[in-house]
CHARMM internal coordinates of N, CA and C (Angstrom, degrees):
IC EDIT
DIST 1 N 1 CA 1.4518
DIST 1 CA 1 C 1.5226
ANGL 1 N 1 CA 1 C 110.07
DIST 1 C 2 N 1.2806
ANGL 1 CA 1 C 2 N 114.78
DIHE 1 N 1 CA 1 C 2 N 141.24
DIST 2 N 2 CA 1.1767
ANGL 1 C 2 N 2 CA 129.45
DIHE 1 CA 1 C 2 N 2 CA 178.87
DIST 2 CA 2 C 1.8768
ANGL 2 N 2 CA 2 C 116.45
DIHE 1 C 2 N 2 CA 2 C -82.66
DIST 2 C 3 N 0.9792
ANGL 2 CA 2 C 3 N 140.98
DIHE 2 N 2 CA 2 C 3 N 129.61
DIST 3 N 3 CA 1.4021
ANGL 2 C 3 N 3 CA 138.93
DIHE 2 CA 2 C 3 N 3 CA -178.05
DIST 3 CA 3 C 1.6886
ANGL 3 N 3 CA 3 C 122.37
DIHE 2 C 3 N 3 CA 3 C -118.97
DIST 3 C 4 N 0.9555
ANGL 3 CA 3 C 4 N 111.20
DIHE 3 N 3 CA 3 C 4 N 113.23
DIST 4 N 4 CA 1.3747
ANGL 3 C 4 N 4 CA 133.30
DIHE 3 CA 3 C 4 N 4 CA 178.29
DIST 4 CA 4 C 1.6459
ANGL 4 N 4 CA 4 C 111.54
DIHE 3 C 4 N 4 CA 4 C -70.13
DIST 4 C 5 N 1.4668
ANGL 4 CA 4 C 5 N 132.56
DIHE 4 N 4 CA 4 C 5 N 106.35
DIST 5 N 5 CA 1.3893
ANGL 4 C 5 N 5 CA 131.91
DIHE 4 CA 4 C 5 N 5 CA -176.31
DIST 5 CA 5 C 1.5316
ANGL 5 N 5 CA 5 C 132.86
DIHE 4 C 5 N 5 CA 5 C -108.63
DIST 5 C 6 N 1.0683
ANGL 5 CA 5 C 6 N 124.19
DIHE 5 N 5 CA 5 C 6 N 129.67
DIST 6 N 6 CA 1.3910
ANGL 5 C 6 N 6 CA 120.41
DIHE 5 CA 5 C 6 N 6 CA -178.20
DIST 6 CA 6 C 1.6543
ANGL 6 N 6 CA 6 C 102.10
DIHE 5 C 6 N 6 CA 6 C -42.22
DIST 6 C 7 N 1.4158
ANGL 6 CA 6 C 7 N 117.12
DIHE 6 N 6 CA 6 C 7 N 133.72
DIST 7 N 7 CA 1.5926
ANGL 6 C 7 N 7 CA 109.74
DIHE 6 CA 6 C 7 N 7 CA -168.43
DIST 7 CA 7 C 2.1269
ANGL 7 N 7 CA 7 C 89.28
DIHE 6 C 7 N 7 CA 7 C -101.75
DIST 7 C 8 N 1.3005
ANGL 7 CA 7 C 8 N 118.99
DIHE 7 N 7 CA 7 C 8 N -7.30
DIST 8 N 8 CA 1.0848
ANGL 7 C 8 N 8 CA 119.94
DIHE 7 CA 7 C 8 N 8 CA 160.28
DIST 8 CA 8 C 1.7343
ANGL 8 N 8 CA 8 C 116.49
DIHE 7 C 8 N 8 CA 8 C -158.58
DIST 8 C 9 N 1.4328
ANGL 8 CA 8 C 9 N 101.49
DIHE 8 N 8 CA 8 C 9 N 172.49
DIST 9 N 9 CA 1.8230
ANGL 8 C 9 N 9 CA 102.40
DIHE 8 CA 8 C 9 N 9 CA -179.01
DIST 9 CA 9 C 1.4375
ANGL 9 N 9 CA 9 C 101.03
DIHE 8 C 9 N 9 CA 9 C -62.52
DIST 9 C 10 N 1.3230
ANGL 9 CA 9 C 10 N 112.95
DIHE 9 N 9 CA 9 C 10 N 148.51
DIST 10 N 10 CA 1.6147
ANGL 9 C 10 N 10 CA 116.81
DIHE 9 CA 9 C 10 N 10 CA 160.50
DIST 10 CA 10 C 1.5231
ANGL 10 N 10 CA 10 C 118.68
DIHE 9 C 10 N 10 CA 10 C -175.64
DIST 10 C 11 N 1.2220
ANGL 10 CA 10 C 11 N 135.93
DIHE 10 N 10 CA 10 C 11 N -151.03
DIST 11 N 11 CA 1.7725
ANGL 10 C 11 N 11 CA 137.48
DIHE 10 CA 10 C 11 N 11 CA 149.03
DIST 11 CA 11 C 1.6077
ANGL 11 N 11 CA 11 C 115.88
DIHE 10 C 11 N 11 CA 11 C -96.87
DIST 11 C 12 N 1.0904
ANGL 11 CA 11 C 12 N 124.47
DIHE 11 N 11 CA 11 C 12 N 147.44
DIST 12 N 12 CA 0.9636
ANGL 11 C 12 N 12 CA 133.69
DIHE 11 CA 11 C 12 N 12 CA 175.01
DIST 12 CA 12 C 1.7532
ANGL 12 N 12 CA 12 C 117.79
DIHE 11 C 12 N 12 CA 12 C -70.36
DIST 12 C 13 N 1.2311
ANGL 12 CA 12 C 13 N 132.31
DIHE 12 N 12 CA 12 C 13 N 95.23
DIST 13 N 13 CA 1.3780
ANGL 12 C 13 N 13 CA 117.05
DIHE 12 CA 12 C 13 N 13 CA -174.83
DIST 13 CA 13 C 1.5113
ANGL 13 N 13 CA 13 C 121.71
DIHE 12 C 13 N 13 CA 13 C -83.11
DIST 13 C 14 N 1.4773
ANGL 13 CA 13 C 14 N 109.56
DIHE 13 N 13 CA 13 C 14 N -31.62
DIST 14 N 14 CA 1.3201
ANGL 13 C 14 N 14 CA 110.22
DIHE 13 CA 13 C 14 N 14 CA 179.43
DIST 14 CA 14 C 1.2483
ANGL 14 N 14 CA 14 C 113.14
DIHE 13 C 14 N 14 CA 14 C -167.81
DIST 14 C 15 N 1.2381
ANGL 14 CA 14 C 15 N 128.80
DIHE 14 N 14 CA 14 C 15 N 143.67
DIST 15 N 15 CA 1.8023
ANGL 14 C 15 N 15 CA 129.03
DIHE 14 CA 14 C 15 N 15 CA -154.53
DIST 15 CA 15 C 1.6011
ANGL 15 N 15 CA 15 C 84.55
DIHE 14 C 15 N 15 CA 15 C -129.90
DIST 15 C 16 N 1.3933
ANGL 15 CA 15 C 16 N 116.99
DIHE 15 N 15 CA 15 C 16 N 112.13
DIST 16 N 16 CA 1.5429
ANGL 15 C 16 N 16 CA 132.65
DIHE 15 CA 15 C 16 N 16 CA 170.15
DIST 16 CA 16 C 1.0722
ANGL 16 N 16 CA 16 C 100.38
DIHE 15 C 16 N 16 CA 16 C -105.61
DIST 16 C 17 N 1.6612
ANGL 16 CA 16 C 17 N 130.59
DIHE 16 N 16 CA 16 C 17 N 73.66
DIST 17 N 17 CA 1.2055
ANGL 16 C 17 N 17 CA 123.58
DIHE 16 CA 16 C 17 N 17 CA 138.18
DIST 17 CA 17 C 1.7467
ANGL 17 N 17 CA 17 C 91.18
DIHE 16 C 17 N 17 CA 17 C 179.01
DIST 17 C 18 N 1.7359
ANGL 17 CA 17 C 18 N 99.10
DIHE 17 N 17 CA 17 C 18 N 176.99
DIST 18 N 18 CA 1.6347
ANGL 17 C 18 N 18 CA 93.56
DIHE 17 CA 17 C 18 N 18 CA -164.39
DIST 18 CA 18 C 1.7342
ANGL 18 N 18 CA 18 C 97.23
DIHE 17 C 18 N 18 CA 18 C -143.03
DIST 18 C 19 N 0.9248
ANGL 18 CA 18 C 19 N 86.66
DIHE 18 N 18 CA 18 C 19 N -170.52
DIST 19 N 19 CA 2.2645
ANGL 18 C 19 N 19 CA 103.47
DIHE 18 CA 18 C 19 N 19 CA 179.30
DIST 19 CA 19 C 1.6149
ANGL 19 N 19 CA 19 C 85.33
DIHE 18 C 19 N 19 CA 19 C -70.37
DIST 19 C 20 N 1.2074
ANGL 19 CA 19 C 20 N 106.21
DIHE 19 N 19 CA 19 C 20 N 136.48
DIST 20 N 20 CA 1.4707
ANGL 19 C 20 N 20 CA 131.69
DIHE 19 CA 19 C 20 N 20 CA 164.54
DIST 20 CA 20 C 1.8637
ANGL 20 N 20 CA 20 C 121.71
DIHE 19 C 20 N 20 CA 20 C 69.25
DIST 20 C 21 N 1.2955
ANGL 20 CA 20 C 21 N 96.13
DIHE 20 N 20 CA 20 C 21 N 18.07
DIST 21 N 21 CA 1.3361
ANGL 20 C 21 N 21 CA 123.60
DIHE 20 CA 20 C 21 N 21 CA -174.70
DIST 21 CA 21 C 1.5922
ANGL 21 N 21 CA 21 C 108.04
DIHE 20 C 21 N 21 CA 21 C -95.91
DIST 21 C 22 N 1.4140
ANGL 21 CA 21 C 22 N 106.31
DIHE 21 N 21 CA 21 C 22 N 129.01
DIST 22 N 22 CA 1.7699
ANGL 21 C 22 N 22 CA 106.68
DIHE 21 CA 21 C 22 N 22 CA -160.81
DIST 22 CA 22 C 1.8202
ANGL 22 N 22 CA 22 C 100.24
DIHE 21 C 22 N 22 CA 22 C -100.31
DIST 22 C 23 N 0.9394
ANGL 22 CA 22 C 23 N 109.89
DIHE 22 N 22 CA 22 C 23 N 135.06
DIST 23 N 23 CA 1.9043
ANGL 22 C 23 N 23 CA 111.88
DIHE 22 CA 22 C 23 N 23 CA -159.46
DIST 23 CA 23 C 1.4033
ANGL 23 N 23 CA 23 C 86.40
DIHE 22 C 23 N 23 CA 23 C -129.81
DIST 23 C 24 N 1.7582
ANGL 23 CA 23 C 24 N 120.86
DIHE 23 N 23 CA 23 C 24 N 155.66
DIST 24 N 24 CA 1.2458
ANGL 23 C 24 N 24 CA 129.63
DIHE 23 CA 23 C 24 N 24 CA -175.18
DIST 24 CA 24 C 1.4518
ANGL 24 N 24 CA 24 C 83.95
DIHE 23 C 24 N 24 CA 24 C -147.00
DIST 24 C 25 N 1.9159
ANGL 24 CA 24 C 25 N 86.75
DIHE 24 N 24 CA 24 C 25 N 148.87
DIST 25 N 25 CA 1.6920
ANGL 24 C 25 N 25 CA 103.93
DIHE 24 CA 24 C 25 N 25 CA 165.98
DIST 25 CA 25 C 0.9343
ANGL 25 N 25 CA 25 C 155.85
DIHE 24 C 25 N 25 CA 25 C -46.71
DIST 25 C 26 N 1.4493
ANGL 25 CA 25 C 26 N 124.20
DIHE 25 N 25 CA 25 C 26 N 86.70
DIST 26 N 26 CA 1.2050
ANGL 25 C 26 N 26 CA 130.84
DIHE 25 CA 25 C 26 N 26 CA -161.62
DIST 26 CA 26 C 1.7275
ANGL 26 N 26 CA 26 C 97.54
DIHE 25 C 26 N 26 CA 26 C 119.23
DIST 26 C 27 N 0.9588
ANGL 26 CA 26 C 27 N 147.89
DIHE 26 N 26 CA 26 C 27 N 2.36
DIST 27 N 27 CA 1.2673
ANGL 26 C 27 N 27 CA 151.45
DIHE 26 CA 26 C 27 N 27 CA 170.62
DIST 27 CA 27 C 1.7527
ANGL 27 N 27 CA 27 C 112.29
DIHE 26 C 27 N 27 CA 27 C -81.99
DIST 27 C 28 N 1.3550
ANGL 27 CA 27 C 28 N 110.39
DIHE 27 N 27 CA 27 C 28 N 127.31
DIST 28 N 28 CA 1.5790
ANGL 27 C 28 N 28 CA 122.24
DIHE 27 CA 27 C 28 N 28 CA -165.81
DIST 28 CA 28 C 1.1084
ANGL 28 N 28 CA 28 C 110.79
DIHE 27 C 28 N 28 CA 28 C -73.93
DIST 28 C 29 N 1.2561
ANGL 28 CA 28 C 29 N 132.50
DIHE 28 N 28 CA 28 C 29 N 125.58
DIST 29 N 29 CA 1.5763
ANGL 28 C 29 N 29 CA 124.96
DIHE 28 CA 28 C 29 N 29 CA -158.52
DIST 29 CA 29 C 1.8491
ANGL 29 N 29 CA 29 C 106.34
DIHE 28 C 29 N 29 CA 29 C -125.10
DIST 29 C 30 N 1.3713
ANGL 29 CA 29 C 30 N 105.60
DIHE 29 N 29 CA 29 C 30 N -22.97
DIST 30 N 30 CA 1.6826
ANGL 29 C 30 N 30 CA 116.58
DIHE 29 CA 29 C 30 N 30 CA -170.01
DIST 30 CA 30 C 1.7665
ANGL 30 N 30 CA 30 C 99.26
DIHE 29 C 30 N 30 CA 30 C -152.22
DIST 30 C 31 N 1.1560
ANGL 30 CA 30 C 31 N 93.30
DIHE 30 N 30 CA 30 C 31 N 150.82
DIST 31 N 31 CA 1.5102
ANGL 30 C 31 N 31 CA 97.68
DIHE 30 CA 30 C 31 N 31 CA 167.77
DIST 31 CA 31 C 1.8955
ANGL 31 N 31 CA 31 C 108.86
DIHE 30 C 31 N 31 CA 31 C -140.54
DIST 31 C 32 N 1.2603
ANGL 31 CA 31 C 32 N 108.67
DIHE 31 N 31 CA 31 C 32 N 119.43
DIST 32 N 32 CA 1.3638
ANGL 31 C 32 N 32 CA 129.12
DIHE 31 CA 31 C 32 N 32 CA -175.28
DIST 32 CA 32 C 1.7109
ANGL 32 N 32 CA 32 C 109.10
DIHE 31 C 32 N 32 CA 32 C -73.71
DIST 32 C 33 N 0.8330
ANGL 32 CA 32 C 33 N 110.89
DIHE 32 N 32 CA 32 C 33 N 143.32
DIST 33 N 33 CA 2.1861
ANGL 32 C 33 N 33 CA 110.36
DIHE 32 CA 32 C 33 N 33 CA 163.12
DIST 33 CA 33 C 1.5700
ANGL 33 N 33 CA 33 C 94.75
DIHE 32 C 33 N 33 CA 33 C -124.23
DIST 33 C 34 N 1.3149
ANGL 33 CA 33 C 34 N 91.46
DIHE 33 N 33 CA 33 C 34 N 136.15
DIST 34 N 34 CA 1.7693
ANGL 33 C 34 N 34 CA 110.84
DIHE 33 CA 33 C 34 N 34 CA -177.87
DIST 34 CA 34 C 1.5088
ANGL 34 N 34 CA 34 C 110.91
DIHE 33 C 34 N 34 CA 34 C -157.80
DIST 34 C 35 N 1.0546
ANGL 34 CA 34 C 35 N 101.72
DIHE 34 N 34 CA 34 C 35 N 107.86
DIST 35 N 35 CA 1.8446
ANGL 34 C 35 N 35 CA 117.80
DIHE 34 CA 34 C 35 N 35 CA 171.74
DIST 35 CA 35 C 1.8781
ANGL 35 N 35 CA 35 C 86.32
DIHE 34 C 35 N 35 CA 35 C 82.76
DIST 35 C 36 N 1.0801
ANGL 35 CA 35 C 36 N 140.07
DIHE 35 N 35 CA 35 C 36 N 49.75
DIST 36 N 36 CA 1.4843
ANGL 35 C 36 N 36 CA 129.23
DIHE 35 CA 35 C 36 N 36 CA -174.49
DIST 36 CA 36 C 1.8449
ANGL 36 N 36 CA 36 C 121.61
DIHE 35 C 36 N 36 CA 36 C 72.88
DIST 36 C 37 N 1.2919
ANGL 36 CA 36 C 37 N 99.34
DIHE 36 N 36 CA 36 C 37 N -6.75
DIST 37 N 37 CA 1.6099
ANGL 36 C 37 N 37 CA 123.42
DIHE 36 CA 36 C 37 N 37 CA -150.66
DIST 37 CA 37 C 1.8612
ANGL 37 N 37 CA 37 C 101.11
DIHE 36 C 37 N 37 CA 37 C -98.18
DIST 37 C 38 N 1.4136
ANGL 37 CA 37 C 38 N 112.48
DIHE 37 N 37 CA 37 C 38 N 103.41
DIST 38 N 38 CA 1.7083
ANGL 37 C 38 N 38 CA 105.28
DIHE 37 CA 37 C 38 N 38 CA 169.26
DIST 38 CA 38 C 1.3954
ANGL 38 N 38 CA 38 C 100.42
DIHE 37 C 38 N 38 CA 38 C -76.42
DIST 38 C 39 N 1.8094
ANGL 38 CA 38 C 39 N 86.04
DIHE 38 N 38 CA 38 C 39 N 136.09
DIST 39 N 39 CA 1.7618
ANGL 38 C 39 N 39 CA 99.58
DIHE 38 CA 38 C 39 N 39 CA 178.60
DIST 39 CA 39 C 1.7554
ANGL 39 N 39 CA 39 C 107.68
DIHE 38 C 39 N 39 CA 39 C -134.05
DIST 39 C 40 N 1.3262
ANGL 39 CA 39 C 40 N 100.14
DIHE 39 N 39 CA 39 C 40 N 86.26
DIST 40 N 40 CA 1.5476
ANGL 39 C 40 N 40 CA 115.75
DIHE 39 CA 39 C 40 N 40 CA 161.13
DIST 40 CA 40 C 1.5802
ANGL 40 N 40 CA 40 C 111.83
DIHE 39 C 40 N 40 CA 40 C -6.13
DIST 40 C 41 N 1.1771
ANGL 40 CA 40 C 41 N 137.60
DIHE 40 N 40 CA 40 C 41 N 136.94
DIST 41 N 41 CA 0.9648
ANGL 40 C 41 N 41 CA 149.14
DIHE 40 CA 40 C 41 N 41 CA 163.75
DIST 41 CA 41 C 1.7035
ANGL 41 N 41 CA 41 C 141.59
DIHE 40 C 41 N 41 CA 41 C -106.97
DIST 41 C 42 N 1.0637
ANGL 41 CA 41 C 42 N 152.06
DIHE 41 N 41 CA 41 C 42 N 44.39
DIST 42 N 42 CA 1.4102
ANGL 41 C 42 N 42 CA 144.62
DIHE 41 CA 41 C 42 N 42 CA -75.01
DIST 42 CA 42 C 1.9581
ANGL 42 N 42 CA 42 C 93.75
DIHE 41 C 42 N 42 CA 42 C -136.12
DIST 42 C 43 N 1.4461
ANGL 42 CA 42 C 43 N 126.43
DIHE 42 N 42 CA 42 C 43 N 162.81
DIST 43 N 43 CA 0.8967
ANGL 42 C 43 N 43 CA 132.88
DIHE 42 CA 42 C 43 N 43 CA -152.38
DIST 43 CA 43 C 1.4733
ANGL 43 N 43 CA 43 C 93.77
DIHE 42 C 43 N 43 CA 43 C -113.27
DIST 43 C 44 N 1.6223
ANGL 43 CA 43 C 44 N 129.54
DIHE 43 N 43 CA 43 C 44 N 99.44
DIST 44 N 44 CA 2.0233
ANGL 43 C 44 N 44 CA 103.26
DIHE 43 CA 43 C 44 N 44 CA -155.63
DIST 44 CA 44 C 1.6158
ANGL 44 N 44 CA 44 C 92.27
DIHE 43 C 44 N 44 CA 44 C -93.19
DIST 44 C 45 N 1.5618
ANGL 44 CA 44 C 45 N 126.40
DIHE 44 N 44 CA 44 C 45 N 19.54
DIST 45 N 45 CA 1.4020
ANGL 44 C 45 N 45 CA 118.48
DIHE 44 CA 44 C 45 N 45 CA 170.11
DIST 45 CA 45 C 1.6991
ANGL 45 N 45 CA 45 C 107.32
DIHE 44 C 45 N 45 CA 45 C -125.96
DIST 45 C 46 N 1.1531
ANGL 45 CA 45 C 46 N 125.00
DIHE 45 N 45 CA 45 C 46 N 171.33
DIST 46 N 46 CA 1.9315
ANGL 45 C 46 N 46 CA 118.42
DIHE 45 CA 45 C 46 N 46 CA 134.68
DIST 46 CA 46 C 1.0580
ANGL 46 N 46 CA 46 C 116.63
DIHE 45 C 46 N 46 CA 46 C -85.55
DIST 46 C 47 N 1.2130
ANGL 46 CA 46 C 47 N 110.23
DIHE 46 N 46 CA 46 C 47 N 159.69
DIST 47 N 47 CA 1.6864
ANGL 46 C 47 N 47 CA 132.81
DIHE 46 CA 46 C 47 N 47 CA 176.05
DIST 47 CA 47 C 1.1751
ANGL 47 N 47 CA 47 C 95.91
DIHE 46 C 47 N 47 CA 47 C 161.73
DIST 47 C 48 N 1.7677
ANGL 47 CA 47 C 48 N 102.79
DIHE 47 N 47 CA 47 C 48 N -175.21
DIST 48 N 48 CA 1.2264
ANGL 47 C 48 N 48 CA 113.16
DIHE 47 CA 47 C 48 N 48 CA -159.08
DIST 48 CA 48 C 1.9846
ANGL 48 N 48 CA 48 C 96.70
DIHE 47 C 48 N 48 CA 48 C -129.13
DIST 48 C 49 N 1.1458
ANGL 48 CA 48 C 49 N 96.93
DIHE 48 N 48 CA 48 C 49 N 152.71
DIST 49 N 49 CA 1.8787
ANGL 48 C 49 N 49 CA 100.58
DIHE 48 CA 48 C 49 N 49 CA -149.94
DIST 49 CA 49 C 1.7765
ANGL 49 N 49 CA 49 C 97.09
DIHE 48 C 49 N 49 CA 49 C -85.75
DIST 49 C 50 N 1.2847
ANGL 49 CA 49 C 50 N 87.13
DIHE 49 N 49 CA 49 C 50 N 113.57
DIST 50 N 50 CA 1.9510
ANGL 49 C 50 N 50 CA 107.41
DIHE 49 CA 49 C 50 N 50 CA -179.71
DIST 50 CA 50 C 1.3130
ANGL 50 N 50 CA 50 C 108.16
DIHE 49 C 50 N 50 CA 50 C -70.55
DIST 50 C 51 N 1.6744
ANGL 50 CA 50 C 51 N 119.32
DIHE 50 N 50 CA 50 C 51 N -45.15
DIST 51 N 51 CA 1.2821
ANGL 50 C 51 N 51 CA 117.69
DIHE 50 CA 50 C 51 N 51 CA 175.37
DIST 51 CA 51 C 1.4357
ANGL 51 N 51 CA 51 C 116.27
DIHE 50 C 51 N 51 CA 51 C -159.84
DIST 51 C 52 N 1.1328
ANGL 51 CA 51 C 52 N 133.34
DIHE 51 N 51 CA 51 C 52 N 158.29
DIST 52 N 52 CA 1.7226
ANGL 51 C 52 N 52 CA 129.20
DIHE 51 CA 51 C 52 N 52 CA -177.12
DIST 52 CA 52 C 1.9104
ANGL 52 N 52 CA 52 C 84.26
DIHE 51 C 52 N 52 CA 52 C -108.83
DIST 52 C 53 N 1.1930
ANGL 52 CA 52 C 53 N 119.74
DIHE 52 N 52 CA 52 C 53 N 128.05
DIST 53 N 53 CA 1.3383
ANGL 52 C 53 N 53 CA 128.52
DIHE 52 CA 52 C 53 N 53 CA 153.95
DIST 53 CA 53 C 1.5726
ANGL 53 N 53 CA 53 C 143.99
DIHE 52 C 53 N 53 CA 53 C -74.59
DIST 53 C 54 N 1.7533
ANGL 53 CA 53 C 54 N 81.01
DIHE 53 N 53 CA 53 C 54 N -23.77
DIST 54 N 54 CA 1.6247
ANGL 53 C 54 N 54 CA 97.69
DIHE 53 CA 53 C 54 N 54 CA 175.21
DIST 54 CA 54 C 1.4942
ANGL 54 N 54 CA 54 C 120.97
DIHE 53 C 54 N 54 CA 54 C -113.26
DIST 54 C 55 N 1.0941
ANGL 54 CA 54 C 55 N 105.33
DIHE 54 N 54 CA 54 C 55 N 171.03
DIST 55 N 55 CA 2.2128
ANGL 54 C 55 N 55 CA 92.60
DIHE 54 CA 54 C 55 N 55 CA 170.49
DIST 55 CA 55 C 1.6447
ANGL 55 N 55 CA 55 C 75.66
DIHE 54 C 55 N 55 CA 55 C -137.55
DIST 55 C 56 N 1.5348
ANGL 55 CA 55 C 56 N 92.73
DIHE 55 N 55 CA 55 C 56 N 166.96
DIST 56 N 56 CA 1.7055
ANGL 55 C 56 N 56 CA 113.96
DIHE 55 CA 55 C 56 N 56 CA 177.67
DIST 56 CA 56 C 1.2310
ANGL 56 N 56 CA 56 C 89.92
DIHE 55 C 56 N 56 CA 56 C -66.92
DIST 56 C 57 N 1.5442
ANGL 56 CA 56 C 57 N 105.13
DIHE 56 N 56 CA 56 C 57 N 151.40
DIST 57 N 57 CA 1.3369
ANGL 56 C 57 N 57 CA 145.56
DIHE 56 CA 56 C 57 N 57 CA 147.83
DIST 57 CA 57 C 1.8318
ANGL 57 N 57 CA 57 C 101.94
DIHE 56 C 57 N 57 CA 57 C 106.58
DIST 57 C 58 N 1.7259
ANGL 57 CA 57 C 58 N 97.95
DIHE 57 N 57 CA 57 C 58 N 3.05
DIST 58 N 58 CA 2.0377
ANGL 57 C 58 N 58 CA 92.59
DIHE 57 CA 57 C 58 N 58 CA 179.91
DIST 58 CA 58 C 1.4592
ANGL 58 N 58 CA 58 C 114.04
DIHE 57 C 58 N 58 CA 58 C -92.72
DIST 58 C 59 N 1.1513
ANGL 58 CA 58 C 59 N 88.85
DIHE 58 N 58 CA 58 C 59 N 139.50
DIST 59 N 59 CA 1.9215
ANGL 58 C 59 N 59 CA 92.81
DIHE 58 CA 58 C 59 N 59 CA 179.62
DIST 59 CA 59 C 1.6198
ANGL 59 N 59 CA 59 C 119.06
DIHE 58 C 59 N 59 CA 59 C -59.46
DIST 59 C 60 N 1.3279
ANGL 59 CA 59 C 60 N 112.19
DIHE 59 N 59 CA 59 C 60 N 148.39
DIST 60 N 60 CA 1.8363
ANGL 59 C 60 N 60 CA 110.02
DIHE 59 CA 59 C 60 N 60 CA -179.97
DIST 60 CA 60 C 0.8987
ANGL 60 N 60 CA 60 C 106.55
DIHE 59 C 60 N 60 CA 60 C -94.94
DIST 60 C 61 N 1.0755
ANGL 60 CA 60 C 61 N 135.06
DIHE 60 N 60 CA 60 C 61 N -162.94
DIST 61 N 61 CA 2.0084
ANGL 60 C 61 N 61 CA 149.27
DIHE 60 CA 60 C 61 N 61 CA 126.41
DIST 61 CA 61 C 1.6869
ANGL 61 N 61 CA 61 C 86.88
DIHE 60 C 61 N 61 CA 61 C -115.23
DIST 61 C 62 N 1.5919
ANGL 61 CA 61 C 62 N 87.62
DIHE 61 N 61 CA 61 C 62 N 170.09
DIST 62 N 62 CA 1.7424
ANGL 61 C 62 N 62 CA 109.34
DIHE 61 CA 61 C 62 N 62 CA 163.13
DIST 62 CA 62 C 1.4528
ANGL 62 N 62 CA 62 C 90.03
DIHE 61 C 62 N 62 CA 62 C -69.92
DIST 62 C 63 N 1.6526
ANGL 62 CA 62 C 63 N 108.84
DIHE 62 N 62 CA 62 C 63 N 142.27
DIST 63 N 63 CA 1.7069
ANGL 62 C 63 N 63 CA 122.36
DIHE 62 CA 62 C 63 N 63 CA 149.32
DIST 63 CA 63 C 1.7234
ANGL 63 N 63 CA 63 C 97.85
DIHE 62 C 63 N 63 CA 63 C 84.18
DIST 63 C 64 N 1.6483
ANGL 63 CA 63 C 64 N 117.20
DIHE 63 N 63 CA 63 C 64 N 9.58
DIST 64 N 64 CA 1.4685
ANGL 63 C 64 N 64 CA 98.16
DIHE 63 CA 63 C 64 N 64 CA 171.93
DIST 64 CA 64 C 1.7017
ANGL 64 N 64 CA 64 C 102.26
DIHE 63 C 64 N 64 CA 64 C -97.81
DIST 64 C 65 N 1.5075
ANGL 64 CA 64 C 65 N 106.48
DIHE 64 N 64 CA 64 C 65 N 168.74
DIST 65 N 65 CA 1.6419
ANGL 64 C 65 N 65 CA 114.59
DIHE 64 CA 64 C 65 N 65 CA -155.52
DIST 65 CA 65 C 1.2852
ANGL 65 N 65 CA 65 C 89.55
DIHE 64 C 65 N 65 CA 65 C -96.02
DIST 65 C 66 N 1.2454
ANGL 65 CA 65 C 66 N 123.50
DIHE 65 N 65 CA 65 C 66 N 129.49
DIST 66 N 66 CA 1.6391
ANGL 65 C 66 N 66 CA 136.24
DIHE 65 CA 65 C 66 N 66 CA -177.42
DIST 66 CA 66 C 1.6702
ANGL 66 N 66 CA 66 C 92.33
DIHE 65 C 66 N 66 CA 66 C -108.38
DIST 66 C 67 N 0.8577
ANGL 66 CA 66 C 67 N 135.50
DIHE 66 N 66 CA 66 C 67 N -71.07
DIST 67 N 67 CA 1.5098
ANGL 66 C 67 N 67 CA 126.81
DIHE 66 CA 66 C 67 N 67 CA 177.11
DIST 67 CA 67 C 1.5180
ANGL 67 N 67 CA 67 C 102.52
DIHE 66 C 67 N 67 CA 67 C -128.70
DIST 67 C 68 N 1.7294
ANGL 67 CA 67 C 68 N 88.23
DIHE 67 N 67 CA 67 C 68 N 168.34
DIST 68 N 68 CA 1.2666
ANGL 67 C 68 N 68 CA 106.62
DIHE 67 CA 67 C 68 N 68 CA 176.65
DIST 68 CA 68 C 1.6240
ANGL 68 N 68 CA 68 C 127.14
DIHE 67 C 68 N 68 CA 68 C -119.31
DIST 68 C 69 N 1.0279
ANGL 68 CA 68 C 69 N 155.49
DIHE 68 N 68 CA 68 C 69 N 163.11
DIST 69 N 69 CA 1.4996
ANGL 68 C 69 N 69 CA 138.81
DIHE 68 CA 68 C 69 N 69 CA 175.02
DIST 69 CA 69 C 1.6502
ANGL 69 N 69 CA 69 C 95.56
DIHE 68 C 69 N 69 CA 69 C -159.17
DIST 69 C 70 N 1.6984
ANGL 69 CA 69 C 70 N 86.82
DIHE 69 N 69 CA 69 C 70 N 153.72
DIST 70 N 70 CA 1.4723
ANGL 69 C 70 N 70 CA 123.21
DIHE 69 CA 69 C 70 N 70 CA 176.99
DIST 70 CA 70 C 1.4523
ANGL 70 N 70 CA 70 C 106.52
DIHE 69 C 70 N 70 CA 70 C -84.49
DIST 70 C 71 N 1.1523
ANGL 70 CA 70 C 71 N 115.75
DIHE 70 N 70 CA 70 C 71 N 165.21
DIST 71 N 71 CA 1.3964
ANGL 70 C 71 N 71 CA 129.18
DIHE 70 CA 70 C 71 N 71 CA 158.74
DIST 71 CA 71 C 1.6055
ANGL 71 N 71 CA 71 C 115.97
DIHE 70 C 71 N 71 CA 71 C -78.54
END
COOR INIT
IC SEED 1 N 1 CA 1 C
IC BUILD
């Protein structure tokens, strides 16, 4: 499985995509708020989404797994 990572700490504002939902590279999948600041979140493979880990409004760290995807 492929894993998708918070590229920094922040809140979760909105998760654009779901379980069984097919995502391509470079396609925006989450969007983070940090310091007031929206920070795009991007999918750097395809596959198809195994699981969402977070729901809006949960806090990240840098390097935690926000989703996951299959091949």
């Amino acid at each position: 499985m492929k894993e998708i990572k918070a590229t920094m700490a922040g809140t979760v504002l909105n998760v654009l995509t779901e379980t069984g939902k097919s995502v391509s590279a470079g396609e925006m999948v989450l969007m983070l708020e940090s310091m007031k600041m929206e920070i795009p979140v991007e999918a750097e493979a395809g596959g198809t989404v195994a699981e969402v880990k977070v729901n809006i409004g949960d806090f990240v760290n840098e390097d935690d797994v926000l989703i996951l995807l299959e091949d």
